[in-house]
N, C-alpha and C positions, 0 to 999 in steps of 0.2 A: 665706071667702077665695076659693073656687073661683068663686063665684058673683057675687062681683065685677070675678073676673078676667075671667070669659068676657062678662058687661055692657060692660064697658070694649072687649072686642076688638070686639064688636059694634058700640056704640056709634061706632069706628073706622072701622069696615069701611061705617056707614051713611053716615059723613060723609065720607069717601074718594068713593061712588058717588056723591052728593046733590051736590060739590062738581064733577063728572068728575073730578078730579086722575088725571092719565095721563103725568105728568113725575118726574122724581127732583129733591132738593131741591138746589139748586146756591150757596144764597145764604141772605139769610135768609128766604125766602118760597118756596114751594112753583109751580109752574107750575097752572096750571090746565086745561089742555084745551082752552081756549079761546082764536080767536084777535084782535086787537085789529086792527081796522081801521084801516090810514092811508088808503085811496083815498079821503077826501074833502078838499075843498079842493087846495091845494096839496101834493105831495109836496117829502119830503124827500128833497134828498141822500145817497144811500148815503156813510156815512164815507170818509175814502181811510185805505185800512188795506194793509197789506203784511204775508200769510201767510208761513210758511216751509212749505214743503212736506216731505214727509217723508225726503225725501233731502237737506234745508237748504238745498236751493232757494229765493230770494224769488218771491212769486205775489203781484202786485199785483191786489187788488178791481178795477180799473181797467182790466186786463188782459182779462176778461172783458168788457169795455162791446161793446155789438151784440150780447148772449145776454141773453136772461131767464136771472137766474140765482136759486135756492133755497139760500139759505146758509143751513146746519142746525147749531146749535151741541149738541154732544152729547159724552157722557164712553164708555168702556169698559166702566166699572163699573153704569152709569144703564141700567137694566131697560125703561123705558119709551122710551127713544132706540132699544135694541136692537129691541125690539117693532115701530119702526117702520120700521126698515129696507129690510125687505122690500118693502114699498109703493114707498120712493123707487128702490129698485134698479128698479123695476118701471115707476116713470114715466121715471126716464131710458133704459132702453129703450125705453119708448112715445115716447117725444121724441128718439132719436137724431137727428140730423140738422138737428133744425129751431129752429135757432139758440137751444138753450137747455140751460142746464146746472145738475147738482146741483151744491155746493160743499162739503163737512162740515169741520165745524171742530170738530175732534177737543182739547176742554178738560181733558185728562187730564193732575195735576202732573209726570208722571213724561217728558211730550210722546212724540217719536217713540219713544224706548226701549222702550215699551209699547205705543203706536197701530202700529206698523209689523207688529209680529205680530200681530195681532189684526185686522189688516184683510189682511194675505195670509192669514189661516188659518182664521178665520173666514168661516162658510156659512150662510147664511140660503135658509130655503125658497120658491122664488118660485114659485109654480104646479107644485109638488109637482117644482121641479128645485133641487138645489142649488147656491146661487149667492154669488160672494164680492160683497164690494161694487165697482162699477161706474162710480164717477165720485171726481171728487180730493178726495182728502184731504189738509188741510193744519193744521198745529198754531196753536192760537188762544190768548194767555193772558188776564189779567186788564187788561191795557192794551187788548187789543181788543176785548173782551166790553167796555170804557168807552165804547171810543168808537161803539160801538153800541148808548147809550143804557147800559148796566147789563145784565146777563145774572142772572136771582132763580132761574133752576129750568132744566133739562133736560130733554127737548130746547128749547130755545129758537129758531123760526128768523125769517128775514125772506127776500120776495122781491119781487125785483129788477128793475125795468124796462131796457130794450134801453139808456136814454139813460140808466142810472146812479141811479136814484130810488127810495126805500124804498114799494111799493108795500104791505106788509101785512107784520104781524109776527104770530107765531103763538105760543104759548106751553102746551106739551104736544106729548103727542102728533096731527098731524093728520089730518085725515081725506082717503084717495086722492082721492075723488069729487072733494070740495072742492078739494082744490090744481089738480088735474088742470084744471078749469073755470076756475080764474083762471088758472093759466098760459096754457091756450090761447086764452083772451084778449087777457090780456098780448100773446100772442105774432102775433093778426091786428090790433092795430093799426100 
């Protein structure tokens, strides 16, 4: 029994790495780590969606148009959304100013009642300083994880061109380097 128990973890743990999975399962499929290119062809229209923000503010997608924006859909409880955190507090410091912004859209059923502590209290390590989250959060649910195509796994993100256009959707956790280099493309043309 013990010996099939620890095969089976194994087994797990092989198809976890082999697969990257670096997302929490949000739907009936797993994220992958990977991200799914839109830049070719024709882009799509970013959805017109209308966030509530955590104080039940409305925050319309639209509001942002002239920012590259990185809308990050992620939970509380999603291990791999948390993991990445750090990174994005990190690019939107690198990017203050230049017309572009993180957006997190915080998927948790419980919404602000739970995301509101958790983003004032919670600290994430950014270069050995401790740091809370840095750009808006705004509560997301199952109507606008639709209209964004379907939301299968967390972190789930897409980013955004200046004129309002799905330039690339990403599914896992992603990698600084990489976002970093499309944004600042994104952002000199």
């Amino acid at each position: 029994m013990q010996r099939n128990f620890t095969a089976v973890v194994l087994a797990l743990a092989l198809s976890t790495v082999a697969t990257g999975f670096l997302g929490c399962k949000g739907g009936t499929s797993q994220a992958s780590g990977k991200s799914d290119s839109k830049s070719t062809g024709s882009l799509k229209g970013a959805p017109t969606v209308t966030f509530k923000d955590l104080h039940g503010n409305n925050v319309p997608l639209s509001s942002l148009r002239g920012k590259v924006v990185f809308v990050n859909f992620w939970a509380t409880w999603c291990e791999g959304c948390k993991a990445e955190m750090p990174s994005l507090i990190e690019l939107q410091q690198k990017l203050v100013g230049k017309r572009f912004t993180m957006l997190g859209v915080a998927m948790d059923d419980e919404g602000a009642e739970i995301v509101a502590p958790f983003v004032q209290k919670t600290q994430f390590d950014v270069n050995g300083h401790p740091t809370t989250l840095n750009y808006p959060i705004v509560i997301g649910d199952d109507d606008v994880a639709e209209k964004f195509g379907g939301i299968i796994g967390y972190p789930t993100s897409f980013l955004i061109t200046r004129d309002g256009k799905i330039a690339k959707k990403y599914l896992g956790v992603v990698s600084e380097d990489e976002l970093e280099k499309e944004i600042e493309s994104l952002l000199g043309q």
